[in-house]
N, CA and C of each residue as an Amber inpcrd file, in Angstrom:
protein
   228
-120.3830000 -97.8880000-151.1300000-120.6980000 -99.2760000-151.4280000
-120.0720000-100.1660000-150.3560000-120.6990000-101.0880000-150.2200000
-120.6240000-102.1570000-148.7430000-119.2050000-103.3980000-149.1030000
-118.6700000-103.9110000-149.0460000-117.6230000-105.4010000-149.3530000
-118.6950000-106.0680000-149.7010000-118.4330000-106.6210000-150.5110000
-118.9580000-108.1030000-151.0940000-118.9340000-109.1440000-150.2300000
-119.5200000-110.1850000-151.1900000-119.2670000-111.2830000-150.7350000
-118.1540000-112.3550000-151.4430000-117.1420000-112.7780000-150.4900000
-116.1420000-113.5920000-151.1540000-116.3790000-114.6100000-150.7510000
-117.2340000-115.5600000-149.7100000-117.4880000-116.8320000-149.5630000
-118.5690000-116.8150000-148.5200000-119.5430000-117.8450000-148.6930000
-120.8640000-118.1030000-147.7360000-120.7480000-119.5810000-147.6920000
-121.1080000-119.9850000-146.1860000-121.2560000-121.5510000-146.0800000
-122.9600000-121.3410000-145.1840000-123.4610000-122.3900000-145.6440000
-124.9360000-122.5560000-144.2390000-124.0910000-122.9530000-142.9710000
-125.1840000-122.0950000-142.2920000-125.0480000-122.3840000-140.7800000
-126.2500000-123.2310000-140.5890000-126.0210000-122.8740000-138.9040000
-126.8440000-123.8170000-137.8500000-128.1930000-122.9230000-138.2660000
-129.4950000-123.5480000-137.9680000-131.0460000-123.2670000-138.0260000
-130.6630000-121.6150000-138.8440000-130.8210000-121.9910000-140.1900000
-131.0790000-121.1320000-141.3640000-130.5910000-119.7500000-141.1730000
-128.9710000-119.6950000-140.9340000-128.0340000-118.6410000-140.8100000
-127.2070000-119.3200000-141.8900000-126.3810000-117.6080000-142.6820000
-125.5630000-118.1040000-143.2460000-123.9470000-117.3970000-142.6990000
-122.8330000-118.1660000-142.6160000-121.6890000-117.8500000-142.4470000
-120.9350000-117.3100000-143.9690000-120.2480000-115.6640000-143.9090000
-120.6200000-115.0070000-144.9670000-118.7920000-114.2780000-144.6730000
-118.0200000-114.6150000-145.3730000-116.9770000-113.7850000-145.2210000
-116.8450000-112.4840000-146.4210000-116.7110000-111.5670000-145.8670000
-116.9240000-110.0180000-147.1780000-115.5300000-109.8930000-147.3120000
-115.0320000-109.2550000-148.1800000-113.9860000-108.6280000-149.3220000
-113.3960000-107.9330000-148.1890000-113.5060000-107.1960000-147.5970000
-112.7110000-106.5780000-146.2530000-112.3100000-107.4270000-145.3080000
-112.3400000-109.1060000-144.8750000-112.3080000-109.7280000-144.7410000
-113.1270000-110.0640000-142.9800000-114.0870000-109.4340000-142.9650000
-114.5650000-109.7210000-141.6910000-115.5600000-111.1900000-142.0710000
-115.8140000-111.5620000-141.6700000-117.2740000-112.8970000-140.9100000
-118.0020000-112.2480000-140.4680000-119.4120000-112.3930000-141.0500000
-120.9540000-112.2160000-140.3680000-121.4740000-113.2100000-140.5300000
-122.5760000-113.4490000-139.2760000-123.5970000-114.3890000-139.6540000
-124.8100000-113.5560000-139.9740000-125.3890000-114.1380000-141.1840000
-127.0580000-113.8380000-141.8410000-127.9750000-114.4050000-141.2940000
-128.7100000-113.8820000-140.3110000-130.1870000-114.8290000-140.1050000
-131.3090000-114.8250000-141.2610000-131.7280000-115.7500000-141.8940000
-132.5230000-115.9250000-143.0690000-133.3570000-116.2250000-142.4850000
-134.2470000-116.8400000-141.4600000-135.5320000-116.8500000-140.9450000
-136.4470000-116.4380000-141.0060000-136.4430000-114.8240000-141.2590000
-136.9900000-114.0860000-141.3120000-137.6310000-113.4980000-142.6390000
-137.0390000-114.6390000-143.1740000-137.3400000-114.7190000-144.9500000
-137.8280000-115.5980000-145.1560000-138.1780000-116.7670000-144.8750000
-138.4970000-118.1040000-144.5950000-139.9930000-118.1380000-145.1720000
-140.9060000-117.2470000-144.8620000-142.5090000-116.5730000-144.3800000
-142.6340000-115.8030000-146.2430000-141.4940000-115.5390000-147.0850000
-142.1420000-114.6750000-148.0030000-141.6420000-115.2310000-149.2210000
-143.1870000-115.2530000-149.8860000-142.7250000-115.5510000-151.0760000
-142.2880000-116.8410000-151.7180000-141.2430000-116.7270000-152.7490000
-140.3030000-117.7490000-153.3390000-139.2800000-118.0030000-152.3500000
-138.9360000-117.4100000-151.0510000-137.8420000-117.4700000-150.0880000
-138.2860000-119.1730000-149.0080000-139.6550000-119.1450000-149.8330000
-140.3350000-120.1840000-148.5830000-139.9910000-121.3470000-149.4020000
-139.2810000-121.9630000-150.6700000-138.4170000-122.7830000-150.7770000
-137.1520000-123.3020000-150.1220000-136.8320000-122.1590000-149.1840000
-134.9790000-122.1770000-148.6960000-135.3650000-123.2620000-146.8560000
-136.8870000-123.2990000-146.6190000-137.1680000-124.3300000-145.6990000
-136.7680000-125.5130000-146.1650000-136.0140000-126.0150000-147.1380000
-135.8290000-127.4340000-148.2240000-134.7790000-127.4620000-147.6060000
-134.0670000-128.1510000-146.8410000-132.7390000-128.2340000-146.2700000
-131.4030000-128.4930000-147.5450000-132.0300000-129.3620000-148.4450000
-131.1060000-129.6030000-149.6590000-130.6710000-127.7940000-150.5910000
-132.3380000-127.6280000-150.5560000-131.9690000-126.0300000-151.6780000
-131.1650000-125.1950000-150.5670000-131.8710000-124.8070000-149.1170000
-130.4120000-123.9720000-148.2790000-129.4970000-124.1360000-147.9890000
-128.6430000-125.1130000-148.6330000-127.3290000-125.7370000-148.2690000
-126.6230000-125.2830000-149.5450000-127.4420000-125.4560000-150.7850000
-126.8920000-125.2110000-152.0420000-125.7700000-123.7180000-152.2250000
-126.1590000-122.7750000-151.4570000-125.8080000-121.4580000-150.9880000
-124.5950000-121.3240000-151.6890000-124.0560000-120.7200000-152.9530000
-122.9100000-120.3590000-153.0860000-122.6800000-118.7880000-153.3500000
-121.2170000-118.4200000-153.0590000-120.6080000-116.7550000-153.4300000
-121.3480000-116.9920000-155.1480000-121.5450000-115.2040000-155.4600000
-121.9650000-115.5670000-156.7230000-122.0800000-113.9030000-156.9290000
-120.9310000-113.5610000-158.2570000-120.6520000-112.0050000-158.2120000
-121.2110000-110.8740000-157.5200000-120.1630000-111.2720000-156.2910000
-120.2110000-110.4930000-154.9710000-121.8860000-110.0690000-154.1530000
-121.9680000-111.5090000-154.3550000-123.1310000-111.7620000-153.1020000
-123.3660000-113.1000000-153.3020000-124.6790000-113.8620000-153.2210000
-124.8570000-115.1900000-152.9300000-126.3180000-115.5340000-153.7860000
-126.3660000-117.0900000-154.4290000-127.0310000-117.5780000-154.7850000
-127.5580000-118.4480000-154.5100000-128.7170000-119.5490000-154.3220000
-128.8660000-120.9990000-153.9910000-129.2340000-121.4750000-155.7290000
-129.1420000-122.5690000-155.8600000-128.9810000-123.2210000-157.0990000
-130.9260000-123.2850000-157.8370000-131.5780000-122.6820000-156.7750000
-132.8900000-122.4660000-157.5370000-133.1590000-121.1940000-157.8950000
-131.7180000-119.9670000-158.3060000-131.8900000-118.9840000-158.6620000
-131.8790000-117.4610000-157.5190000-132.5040000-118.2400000-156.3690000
-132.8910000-116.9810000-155.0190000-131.3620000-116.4120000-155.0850000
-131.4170000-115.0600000-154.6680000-130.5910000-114.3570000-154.1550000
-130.7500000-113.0310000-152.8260000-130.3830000-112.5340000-152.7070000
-130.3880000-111.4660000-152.0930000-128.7850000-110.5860000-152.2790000
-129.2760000-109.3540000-152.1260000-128.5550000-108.3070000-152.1310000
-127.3180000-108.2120000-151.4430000-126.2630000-108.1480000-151.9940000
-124.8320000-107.9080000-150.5480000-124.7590000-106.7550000-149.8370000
-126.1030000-105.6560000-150.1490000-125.6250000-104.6750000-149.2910000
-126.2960000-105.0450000-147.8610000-127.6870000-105.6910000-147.8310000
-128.1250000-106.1890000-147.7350000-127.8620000-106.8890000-146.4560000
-126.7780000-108.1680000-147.0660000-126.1720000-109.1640000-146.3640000
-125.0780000-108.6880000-145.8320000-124.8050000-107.4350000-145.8490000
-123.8480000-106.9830000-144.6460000-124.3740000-106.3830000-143.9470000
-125.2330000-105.1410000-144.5550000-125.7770000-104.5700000-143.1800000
-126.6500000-104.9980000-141.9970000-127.3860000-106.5640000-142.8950000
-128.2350000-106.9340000-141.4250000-127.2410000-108.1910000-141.0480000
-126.3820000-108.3820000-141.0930000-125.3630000-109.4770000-140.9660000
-124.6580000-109.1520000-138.8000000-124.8340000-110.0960000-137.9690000
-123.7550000-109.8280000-137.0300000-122.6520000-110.3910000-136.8170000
């Protein structure tokens, strides 16, 4: 199993800054999610900002999530 997530802030053009339980920093490019689905809400600058830690991974306040294994392994 991968570290969690213990805190996410938005970044610059729809990255998120993501510190894991082992305590490294990755950045998430979400862009690439942007194109699918219910993910094509997180173009709302207000809903991708909303971004909080949320038992050990991340939420935005309209429910979206994604996976922390996820958000580490495609994380640089």
């Amino acid at each position: 199993m991968n570290p969690r997530v213990k805190d996410v802030k938005p970044g610059e053009d729809y990255t998120l800054v993501i510190t894991f339980t082992d305590n490294r920093i990755k950045v998430f490019d979400v862009k690439p999610y942007l194109e699918t689905g219910m993910f094509r809400m997180l173009k709302n600058a207000e809903i991708f900002n909303s971004v909080k830690p949320f038992m050990g991974s991340i939420q935005w306040n309209n429910g979206l999530d994604l996976c922390p294994d996820t958000l580490y392994e495609e994380s640089k």
